[in-house]
N, C-alpha and C positions, 0 to 999 in steps of 0.2 A: 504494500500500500504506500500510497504517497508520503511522502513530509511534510507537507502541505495540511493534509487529515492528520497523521498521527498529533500534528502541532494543537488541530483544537480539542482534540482531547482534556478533559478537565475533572480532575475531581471535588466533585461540589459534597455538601453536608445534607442529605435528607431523609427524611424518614420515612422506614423501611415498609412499601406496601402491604396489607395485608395478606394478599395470594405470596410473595414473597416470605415476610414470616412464617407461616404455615407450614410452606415449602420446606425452607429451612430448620425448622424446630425453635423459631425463638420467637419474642413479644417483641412488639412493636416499638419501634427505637430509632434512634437517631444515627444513623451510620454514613462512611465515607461509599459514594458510586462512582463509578467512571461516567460521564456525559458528553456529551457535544454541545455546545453553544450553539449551534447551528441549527435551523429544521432539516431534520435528516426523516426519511420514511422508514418503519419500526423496521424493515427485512434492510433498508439498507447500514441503518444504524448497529442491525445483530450483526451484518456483513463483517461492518468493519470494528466490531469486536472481537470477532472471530479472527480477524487474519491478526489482529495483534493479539489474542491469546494464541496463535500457530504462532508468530516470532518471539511467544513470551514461553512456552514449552520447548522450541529446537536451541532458546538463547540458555533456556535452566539447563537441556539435555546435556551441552557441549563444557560450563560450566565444570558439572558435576563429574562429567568424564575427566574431564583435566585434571580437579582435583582429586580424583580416584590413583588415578594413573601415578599423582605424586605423589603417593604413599612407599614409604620408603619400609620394604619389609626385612631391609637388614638391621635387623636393632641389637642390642646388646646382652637382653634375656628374653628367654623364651616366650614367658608369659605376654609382653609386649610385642613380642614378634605375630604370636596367634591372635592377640586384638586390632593388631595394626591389618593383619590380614582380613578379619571380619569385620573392620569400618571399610574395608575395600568393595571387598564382594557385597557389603547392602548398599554402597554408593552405585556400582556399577550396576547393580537389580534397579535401583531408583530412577540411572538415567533410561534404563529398557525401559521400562514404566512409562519416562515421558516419551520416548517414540512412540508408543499405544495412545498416548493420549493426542498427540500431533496428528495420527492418523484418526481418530476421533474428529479432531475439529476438523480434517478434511471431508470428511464423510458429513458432515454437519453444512457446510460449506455447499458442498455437493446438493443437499437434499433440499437445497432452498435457492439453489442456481447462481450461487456466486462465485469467484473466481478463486482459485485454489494458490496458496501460496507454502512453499519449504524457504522463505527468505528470510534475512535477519540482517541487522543491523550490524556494522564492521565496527570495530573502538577506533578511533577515539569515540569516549560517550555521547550516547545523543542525551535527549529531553525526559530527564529524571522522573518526569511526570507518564512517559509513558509505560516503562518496566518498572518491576516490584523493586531492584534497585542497578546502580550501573553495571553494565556487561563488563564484566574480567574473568578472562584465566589465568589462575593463580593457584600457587601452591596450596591445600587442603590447614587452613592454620583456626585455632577458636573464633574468629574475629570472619573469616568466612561461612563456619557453621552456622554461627549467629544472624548474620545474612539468610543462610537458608530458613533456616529455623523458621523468621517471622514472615520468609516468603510464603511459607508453605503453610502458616498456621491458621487454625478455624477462627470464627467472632470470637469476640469478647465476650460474649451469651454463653458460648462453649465453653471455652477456658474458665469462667468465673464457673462453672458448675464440676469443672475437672481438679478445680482448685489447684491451677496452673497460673490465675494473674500474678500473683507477686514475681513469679519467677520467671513468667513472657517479660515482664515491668522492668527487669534485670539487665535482661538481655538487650534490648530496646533501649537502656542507659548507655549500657555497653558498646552498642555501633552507632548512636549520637553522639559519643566524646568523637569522631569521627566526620560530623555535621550528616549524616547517612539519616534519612529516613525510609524507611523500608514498608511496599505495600503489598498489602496480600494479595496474592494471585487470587484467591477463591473471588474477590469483589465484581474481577470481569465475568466469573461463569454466574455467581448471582444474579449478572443485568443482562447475560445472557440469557438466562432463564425465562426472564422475566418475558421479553420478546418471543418465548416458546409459547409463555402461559396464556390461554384466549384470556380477553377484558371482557367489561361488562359491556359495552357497545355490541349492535348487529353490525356484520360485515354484510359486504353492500359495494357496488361499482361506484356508487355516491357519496359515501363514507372516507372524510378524511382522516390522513391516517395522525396528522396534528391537532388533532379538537380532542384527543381523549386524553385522560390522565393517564391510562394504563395501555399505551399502543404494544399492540404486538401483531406480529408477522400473520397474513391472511392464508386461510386453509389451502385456498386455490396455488400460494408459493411453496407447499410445502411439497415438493414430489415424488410419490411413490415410487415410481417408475425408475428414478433416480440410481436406486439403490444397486442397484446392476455396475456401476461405474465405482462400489464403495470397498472400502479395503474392509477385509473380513477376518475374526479371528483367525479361523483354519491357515489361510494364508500370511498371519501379520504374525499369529503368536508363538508361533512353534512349538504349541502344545504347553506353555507357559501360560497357566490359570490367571496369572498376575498381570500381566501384560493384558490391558483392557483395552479393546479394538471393538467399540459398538456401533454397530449402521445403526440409521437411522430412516424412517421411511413414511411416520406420520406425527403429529405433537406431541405425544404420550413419550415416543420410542427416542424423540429430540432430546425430552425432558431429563426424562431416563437415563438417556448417552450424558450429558450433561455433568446431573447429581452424582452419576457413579465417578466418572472422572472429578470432579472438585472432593469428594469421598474419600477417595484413595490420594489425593494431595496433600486432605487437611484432617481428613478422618470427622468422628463424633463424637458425641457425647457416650459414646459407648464405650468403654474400656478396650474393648476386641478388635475397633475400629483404629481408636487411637494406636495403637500397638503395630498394627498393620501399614499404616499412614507415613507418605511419605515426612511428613511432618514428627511425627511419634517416633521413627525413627532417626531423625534427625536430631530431635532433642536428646533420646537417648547415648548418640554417640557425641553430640555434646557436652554431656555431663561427664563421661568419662576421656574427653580428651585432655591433654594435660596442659596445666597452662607456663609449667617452666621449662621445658625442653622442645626443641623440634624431632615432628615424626616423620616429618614429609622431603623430599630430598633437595637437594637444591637447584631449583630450576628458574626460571622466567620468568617473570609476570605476563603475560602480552607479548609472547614471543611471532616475528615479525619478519616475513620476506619481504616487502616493499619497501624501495630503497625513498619513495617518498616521504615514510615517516619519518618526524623532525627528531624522535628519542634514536639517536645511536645506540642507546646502552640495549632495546630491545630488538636489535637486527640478529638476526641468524644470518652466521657464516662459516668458512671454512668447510667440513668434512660434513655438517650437517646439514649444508645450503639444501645440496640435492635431492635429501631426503624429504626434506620440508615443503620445499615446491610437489615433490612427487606426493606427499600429503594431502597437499592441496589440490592435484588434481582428482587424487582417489576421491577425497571427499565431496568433490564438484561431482564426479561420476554417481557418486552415491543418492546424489539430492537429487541430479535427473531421472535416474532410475525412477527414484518411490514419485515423484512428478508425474512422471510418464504412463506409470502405473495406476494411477488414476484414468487415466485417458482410455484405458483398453478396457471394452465389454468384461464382464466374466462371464465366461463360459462354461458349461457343464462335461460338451462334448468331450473325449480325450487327444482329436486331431486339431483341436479349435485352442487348446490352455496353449501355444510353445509362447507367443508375444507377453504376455502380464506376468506366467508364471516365471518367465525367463528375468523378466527386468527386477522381479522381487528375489529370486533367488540369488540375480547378482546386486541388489541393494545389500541382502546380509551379509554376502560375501566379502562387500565391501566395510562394511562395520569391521569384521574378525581384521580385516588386510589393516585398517585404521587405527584398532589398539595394538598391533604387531610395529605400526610405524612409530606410535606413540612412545611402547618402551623402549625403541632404537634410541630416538629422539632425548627422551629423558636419562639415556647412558651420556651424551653427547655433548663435549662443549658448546655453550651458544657462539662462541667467537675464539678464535686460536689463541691460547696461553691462560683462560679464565678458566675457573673452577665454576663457574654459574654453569648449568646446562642448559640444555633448549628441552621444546617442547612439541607436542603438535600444534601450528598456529592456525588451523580451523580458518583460515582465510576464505571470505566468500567470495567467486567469480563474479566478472562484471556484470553477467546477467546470468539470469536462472529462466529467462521465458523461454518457453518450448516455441517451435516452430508450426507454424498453421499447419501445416498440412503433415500426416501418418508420416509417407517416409522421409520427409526431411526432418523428422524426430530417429528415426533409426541414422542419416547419416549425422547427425548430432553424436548420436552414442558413439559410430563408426569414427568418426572426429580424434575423439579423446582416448579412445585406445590406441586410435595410430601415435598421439601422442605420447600415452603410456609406456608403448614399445617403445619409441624411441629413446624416452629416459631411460629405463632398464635397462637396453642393451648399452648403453653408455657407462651406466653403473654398474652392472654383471663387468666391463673392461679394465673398469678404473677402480674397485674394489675387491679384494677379498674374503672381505667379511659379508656374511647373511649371503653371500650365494646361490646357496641352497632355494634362498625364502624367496628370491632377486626371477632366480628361473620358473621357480614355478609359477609367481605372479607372470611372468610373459607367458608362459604357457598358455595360462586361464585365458589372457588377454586374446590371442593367435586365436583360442578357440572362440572364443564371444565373438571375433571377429568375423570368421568363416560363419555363422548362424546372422548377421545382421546384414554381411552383403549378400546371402543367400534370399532373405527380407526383401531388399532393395533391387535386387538382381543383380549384384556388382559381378 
């Protein structure tokens, strides 16, 4: 979405509709919502919350990887070796998670005919007013948890009943000595919501969608039919419960898709919930992080190919350059991919799946190939003679728009692996190290190659 839109986004003070409370489980109150100044129409208003809760899930997803990735599991005793390891693997279940959820709001997207976005915003920070708080990756330290923590965390209804305020109140001190104020993600799926739930007005071709207090999205934008275009457990989750991938295909099932995602971000009022949540665990590993030593190794903040950025101190170079760009294209390939994947039918036939099921099999493909470059990265000087390392810089391409027509979307994908080989055979000559890892990624590549000019008829 533009800059333009994301700029008049605003969060105003009001009080919380009733079909809202309800929804939610709390009394009627006075709370922060995301709005627009503007007259916007209620489907186009959900639109463009939705593409910024999609840039506010792929921005937490990348995040969270980063700092997963810089957990440094060589510690000193055991004990801390084995926790350092289990804040890893629920960091890296939390960012699968928000890929489920990103596919979610595409599927949401999808069911009401708006335009689907995998984009996000590059650092330097933009407009603090529109994410929960500035995009960095950065090493995993207490001061970044705490960021998560209140990203992630349910109302204040919630918390005062889990007899969590004093110690949310803590933490919230703790990243304002920093001037950081931090906003819940759940606020955008709340005013999404609310655009899912019918008002009290009759819908009508004469019915504006500005004279109600409670606008929301008309039956006739809601498309069943849709749902053929939408990412599907079967396909998204890989038999991982957790990982929540829910179509949508009338208001109920919006809703639904919805609550369960802001659920499993911020949890409930239920003990079972909290515990589960990505939030519940995050405080968890909060409390026992330590606050006098470093766990995490020592890497980058905002590690950076682009020689435009004015910070020297965040360039990658030397031994790592190559890696890092080759990073970035993997991750570029990755995002077209699940894009792309949107765009193709689903099929039932077994001669009809090669197109969707191919582009998602190598989306995930692409995830594994991305944490393989990650721990390269993080073994690796950021610059010749430093002891800081790099990182993966998750750098996003110029553009992410797909191409109008089917096969100038496969010579897209064809594009980027002729690029791919080219870097790898450069790097299989000029290194000896990962070899191994060097060949077989060209291999995959040769092959995806041969299945996409088969597509196109090359």
């Amino acid at each position: 979405m533009s800059k333009r839109l994301r700029s008049q986004l605003v969060w105003d003070r009001v009080s919380v509709p009733a079909t809202m409370a309800v929804a939610k489980g709390v009394t009627e109150s006075e709370t922060e919502v995301p709005t627009f100044p503007i007259d916007l129409a209620p489907r186009d208003q959900a639109i463009a919350l939705l593409l910024i809760g999609a840039e506010v899930e792929h921005a937490l997803m990348v995040q969270y990887l980063y700092g997963a990735y810089s957990l440094d599991e060589e510690q000193p005793d055991e004990a801390t070796r084995q926790l350092v390891r289990h804040w890893r693997s629920v960091i890296l279940e939390i960012a699968r998670e928000e890929m489920g959820h990103l596919a979610t709001v595409q599927n949401l997207l999808t069911v009401i005919g708006g335009p689907l976005s995998f984009d996000r915003e590059d650092y330097p920070i933009i407009d603090p007013e529109l994410w929960p708080f500035p995009f960095q990756l950065e090493p995993l330290t207490k001061k970044s948890l705490a960021k998560y923590v209140l990203a992630e965390m349910p109302s204040q209804q919630v918390l005062k009943r889990l007899h969590l305020e004093k110690e949310i109140d803590a933490i919230v001190k703790y990243v304002e000595v920093d001037c950081l104020h931090v906003h819940r993600v759940g606020l955008i799926y709340d005013r999404i919501t609310s655009f899912f739930t019918k008002g009290p007005i009759i819908e009508g071709p004469n019915i504006s969608p500005f004279t109600d207090t409670h606008p929301y999205i008309a039956t006739i934008d809601i498309q069943a039919a849709k749902v053929k275009f939408q990412a599907t457990p079967d396909s998204w989750g890989l038999g991982n419960q957790r990982i929540l991938v829910k179509t949508a295909f009338d208001r109920d099932s919006a809703i639904k898709a919805v609550q369960l995602v802001s659920t499993q971000g911020e949890g409930s009022d239920i003990e079972s919930d909290l515990e589960k949540s990505h939030f519940g665990r995050f405080l968890k590993i909060y409390r026992q992080f330590p606050d006098d030593r470093r766990v995490s190794r020592n890497i980058a903040t905002n590690p950076t190919t682009n020689p435009r950025n004015a910070d020297r101190d965040r360039q990658i170079e030397g031994s790592a350059r190559p890696w890092a760009e080759l990073c970035n294209l993997r991750y570029r390939m990755l995002l077209t991919y699940l894009l792309h994947s949107f765009y193709v039918e689903a099929r039932t036939d077994e001669t009809s799946r090669f197109p969707g099921a191919a582009l998602i099999s190598w989306a995930f493909g692409e995830m594994y190939n991305i944490r393989s470059f990650s721990e390269i990265l993080m073994r690796m000087p950021l610059q010749t003679g430093t002891d800081l390392r790099a990182g993966p810089p998750f750098e996003m391409p110029y553009s992410l728009a797909l191409p109008h027509h089917s096969d100038d979307r496969w010579r897209m994908h064809r594009d980027l692996l002729l690029a791919s080989i080219s870097m790898l055979g450069e790097m299989v000559s000029e290194s000896g190290s990962h070899e191994t890892f060097l060949r077989a990624l060209r291999t995959a590549d040769e092959t995806a190659l041969q299945q996409i000019n088969a597509l196109i008829g090359a």
